[in-house]
N, C-alpha and C positions, 0 to 999 in steps of 0.2 A: 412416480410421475413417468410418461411415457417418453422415451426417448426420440427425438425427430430428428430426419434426414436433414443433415444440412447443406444446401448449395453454396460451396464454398466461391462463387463467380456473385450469387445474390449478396452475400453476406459483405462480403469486398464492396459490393455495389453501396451496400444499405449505411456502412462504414463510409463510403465518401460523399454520401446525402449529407449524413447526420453530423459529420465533424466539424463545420463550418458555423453550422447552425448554434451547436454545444459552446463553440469560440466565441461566438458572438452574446450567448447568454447568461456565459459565466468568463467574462475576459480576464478576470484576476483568477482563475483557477492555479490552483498550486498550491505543494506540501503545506497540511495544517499545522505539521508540529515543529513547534518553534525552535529553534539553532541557528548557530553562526559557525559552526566548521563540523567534518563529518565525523567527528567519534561522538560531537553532541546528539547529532541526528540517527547515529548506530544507536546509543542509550538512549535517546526517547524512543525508536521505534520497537526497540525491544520491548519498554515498558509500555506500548501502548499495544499489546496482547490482551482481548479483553478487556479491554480500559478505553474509554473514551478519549480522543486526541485533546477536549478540551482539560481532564484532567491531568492527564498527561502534560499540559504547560502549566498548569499551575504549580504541579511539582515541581518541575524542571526549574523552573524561574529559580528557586530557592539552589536545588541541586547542582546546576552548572555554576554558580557561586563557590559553590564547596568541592568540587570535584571537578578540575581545571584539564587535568591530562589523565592517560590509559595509567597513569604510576599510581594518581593520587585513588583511583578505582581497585588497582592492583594491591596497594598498600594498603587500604582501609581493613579492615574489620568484616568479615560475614556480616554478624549481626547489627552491626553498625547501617551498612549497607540494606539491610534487609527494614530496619525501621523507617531509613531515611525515605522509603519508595512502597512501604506500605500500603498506602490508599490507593496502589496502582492496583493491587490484586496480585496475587498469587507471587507474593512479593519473595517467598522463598527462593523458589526454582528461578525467576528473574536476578533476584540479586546473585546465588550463584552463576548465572550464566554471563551477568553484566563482570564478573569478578574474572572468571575463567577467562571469558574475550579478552577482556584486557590485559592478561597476563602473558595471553599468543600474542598479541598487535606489540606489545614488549619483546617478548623473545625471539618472534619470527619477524617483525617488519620495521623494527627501530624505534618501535613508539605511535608509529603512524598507521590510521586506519588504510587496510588492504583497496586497491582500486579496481579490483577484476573479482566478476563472480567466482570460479573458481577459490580464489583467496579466501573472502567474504565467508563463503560455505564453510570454511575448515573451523570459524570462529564459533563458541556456542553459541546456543538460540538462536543463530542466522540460518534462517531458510531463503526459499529463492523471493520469496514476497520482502522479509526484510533487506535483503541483497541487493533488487530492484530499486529497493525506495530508496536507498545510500549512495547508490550507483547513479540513479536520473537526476536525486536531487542537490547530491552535494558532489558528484562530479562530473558530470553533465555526459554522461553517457545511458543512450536511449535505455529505459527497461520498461514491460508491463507489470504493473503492480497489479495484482490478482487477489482483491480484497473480499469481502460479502457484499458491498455492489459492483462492484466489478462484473462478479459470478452472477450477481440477480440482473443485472441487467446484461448481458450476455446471451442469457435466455431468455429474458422478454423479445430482446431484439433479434434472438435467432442468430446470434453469430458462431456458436459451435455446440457440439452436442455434449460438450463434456463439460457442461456446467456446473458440476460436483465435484472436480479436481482442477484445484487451482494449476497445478504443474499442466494437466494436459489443456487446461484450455489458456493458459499464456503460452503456448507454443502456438495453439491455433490462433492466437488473436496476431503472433507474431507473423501469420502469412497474409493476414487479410489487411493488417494497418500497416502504413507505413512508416519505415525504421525511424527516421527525425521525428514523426508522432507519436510514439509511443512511449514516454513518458507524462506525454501532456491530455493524450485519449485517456489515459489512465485517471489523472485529477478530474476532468471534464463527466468520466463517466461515476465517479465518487460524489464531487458536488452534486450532479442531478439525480444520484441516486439517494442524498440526505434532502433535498431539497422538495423532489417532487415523485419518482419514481421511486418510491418509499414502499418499503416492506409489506404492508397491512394493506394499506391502498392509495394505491398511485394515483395523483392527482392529473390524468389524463384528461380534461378541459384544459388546462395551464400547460401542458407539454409540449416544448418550441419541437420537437421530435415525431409527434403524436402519428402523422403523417406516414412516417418509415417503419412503425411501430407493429408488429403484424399480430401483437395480441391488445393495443389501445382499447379502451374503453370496452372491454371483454374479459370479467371477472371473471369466470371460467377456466382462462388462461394464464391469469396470473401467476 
């Protein structure tokens, strides 16, 4: 795919068309995966690596029953762990990584999930997308989550040219959006990317957006 110049004054521009509109047609936008304090929300978002969020609650529902703090994670069993989260996929390397975070958030933070990227990073399987998503949603500090539509829509809407590296284009989304929205452009641009600006083909008739869009109804571009 051809890489295009981006005007980072247009893209800013097309970003505070499109935010309002995104507010308005998904008002309840926000984290799909289910928790009530952040080491649940660490472990679902771990496990929902190639895993659909919706299964990812289905498990959990049973999971956070059984598995209360980073001890009862830390205590368990490998294989124990590894069966219990199965059906999430690639349930090895997860359970070990779910096992090893919790043995740092033990040794290095008291028990309790870290509240600063920085921190976050040191934990296995935390990259800066799972760090984002712990960080905006269970402690209310701004992050951009830089998912697969995040990144596809990115590049429909021409907000940066590095729509193939999540790291470089959550830096660039982090000069064009502004700091209090960027956890919630985040959800806003996942919802309409499951709902309407979908992979295969984007339902650009129905798009409250279509307008801002500089490749809409232009299969060529997609």
């Amino acid at each position: 795919m051809t890489k295009i110049a981006i005007d980072k004054q247009v893209a800013q521009g097309r970003v505070k068309a499109i935010f309002p509109l995104l507010k308005k047609t998904y008002p309840n936008a926000k984290c799909a995966l289910e928790h009530s304090n952040p080491l649940e929300l660490l472990i679902a978002t771990i496990l929902s690596a190639q895993c659909t969020d919706v299964r990812v609650n289905i498990v959990t529902k049973t999971l956070f029953n059984k598995y209360k703090s980073a001890k009862d994670w830390a205590d368990a069993p490998l294989e124990q762990i590894e069966q219990d989260i199965k059906t999430t996929g690639f349930f090895r390397n997860k359970a070990f990584n779910i096992k090893t975070a919790c043995d740092t958030i033990i040794s290095d933070y008291g028990g309790n999930v870290p509240d600063s990227m920085d921190e976050l990073l040191k934990l296995n399987g935390v990259g800066r997308k799972t760090a984002n998503v712990v960080l905006g949603n269970a402690f209310g500090t701004p992050g951009i989550v830089c998912d697969t539509h995040v990144l596809r829509l990115s590049r429909r809407l021409e907000l940066s040219a590095n729509t193939n590296d999540a790291v470089k284009l959550e830096f660039d989304l982090m000069e064009i959006v502004p700091k209090k929205n960027w956890t919630l452009f985040s959800h806003l641009l996942v919802f309409h990317g499951r709902n309407i600006c979908k992979a295969r083909k984007p339902d650009c008739p129905n798009c409250s957006i279509a307008k801002h869009c500089p490749v809409a109804d232009n299969p060529k571009l997609w």
